[in-house]
N, C-alpha and C positions, 0 to 999 in steps of 0.2 A: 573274442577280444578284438577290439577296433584296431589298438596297436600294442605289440611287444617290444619296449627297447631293451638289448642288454651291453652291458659294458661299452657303450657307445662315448668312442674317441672322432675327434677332429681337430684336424690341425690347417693352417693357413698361411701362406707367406705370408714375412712382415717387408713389404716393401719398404716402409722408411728406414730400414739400415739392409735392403739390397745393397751388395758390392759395384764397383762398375763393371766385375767380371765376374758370372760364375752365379748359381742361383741364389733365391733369398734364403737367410733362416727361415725354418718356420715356426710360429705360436700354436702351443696347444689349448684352442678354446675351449674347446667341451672334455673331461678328464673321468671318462668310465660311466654313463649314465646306465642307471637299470631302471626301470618303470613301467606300468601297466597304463593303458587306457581303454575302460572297459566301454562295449558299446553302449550309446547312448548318455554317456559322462559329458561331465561340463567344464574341464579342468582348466582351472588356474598356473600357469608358469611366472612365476612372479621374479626379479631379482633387481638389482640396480643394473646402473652404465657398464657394459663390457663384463655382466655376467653370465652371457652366455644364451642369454632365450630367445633372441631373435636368428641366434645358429642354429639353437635347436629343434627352431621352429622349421627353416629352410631346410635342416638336413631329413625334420622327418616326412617332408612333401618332395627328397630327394631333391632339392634346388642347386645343394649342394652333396657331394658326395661323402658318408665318412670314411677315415682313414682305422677304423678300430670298429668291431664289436659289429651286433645286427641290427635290424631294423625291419618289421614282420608287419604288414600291413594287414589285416583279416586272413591271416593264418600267410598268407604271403611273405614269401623273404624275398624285399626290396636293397637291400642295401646295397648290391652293385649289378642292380638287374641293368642292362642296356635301355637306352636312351627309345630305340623303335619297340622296345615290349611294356617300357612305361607308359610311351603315348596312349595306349589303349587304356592304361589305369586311371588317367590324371583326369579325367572329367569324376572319378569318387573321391579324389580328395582336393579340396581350392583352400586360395588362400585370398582374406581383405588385408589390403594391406594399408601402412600406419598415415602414409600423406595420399589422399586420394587425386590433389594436383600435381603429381609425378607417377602416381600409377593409373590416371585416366588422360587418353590422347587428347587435348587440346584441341586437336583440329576433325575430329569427331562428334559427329551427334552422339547423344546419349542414348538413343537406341540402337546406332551403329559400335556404339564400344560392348554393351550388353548383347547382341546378337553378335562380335568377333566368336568368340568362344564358341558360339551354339555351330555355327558352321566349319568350324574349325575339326566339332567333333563329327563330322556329317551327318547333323541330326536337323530334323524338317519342321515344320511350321514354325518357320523362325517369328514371322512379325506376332503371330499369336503367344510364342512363348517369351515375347521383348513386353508385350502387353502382361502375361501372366507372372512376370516377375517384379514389374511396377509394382503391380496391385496386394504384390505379398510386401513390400517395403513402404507400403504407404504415400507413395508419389504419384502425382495424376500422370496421366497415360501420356497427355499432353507434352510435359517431361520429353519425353521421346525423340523433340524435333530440337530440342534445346543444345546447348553447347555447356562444358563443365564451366567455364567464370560467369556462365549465367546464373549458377547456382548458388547456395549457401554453403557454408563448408559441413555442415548437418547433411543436406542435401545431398552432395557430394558421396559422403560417407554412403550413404543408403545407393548410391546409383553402384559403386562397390560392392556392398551387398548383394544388389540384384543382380551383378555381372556372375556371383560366387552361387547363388541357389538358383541361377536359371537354370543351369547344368544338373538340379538335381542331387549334388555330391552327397557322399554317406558322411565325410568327415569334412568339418572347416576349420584354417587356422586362421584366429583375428589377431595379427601383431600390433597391440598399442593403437586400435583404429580410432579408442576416442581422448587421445592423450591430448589433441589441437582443438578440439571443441572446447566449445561455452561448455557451464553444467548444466544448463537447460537443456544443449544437443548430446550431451555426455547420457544424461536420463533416459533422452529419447532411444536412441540408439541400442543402450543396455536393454530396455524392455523390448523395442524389437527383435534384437538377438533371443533372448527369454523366450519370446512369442513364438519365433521362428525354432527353437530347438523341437518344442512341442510339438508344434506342427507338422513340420518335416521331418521327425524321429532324428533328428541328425545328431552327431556325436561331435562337439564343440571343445578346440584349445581357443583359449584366451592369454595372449602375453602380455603381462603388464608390468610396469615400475611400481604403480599406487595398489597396497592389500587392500584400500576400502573399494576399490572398483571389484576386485578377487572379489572381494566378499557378497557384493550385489548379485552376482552373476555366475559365479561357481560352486562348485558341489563338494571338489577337491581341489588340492592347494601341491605345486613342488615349488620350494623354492630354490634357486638357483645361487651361488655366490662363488667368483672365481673358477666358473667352468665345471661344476659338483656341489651339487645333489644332497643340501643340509638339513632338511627337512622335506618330508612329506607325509600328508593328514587330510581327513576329513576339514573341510573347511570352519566347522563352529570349534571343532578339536584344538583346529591351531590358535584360532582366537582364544580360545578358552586358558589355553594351556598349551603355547611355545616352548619347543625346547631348546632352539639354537641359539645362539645368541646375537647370530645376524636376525632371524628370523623378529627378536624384540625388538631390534634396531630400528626395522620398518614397520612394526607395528608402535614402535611410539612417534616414527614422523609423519601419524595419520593427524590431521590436526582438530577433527573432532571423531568421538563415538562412534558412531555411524553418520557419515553426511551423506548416505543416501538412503537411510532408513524413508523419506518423506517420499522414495521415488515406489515406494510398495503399493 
């Protein structure tokens, strides 16, 4: 098993009603999570604004710590390992994250942002492996010497990518990476993801707002609402036959069928 969560709690200050003296409340985002993710899975974390899957995305690449319950990475229990016995773990698990103009340095070439990582983990033939990661994300090599506002926001997306499988990882998480894209690069993007799970045996979260993107791309479905865990299912299961009633909520604000049936 890739990952084991059980009864997984977090909480977070709310800064906007800190005192001027004395710590903040804190909010309980995520409220008891149990879940499996087995190797090589494709899962879907679906939920609306401030339900919770972009914390539970961070807590389960330890970004953040939780405050409740485990967190068991390939038989490993992560959930309050130290910060120097993780560095050794964190080239197996990466994360794309959702605006690639805030998570790619500006003032770097794009094969300088893709080779941070590789040397970061002291691992060698860096320029061969900044080339061998273009070539899995479909951007000329060329690419390399470019700067990110040289790029498309498509573009973009995929130099994210290459930063997250240069390293190789067993596990990746994509928070919402094609929620700013056109659907032309929305398309593109999903089948590379598709492409690359193959390929790299890798074991793939996807968090998203929209079920029709879930549905392109995943195999399993949790959906999130208020910090817990309302559903989860095979992914044709839930389409087929929802049982929550948040869960029909967002399947009737898809606004056709499938509008990515045309991307198969």
């Amino acid at each position: 098993m890739m990952y084991e969560v059980r009864d997984l709690q977090l909480s977070l200050p709310d800064m906007a009603h800190k005192p001027l003296f004395g710590a903040a409340p804190r909010i309980d985002i995520l409220k008891g999570l149990s879940f499996d993710v087995p190797k090589g899975a494709v899962l879907g974390i679906v939920g609306g604004s401030g339900s919770g899957k972009s914390t539970l995305g961070r807590a389960m690449l330890r970004l953040l710590e939780p405050t409740g319950g485990t967190i068991r990475f390939d038989g490993t229990d992560i959930t309050h390992l130290p910060e120097d016995r993780l560095r050794g773990m964190r080239q197996r698990f990466q994360m794309i994250f959702q605006d690639p103009m805030s998570s790619l340095n500006p003032r770097r070439r794009v094969g300088g942002i893709i080779a941070g990582p590789l040397k970061l983990h002291g691992l060698d033939n860096i320029a061969a492996r900044v080339d061998e990661a273009l070539d899995m994300v479909g951007l000329p090599r060329s690419f390399a010497r470019r700067y990110p506002h040289e790029l498309s926001g498509g573009q973009r997306q995929r130099v994210g990518i290459a930063r997250a499988v240069a390293l190789r990882p067993e596990f990746i998480l994509a928070d919402e990476i094609v929620s700013g894209l056109d659907v032309s690069s929305q398309a593109q993007v999903l089948n590379l993801l598709d492409e690359l799970v193959g390929e790299l045996g890798l074991t793939l979260a996807f968090i998203s707002h929209d079920l029709s993107v879930i549905r392109r791309l995943c195999s399993r479905v949790l959906v999130l609402h208020q910090g817990k865990i309302v559903e989860e299912n095979e992914t044709a299961r839930l389409f087929a036959a929802p049982q929550a009633d948040y869960t029909r909520e967002l399947l009737a604000a898809i606004p056709l069928p499938d509008p990515y049936q045309v991307w198969r």
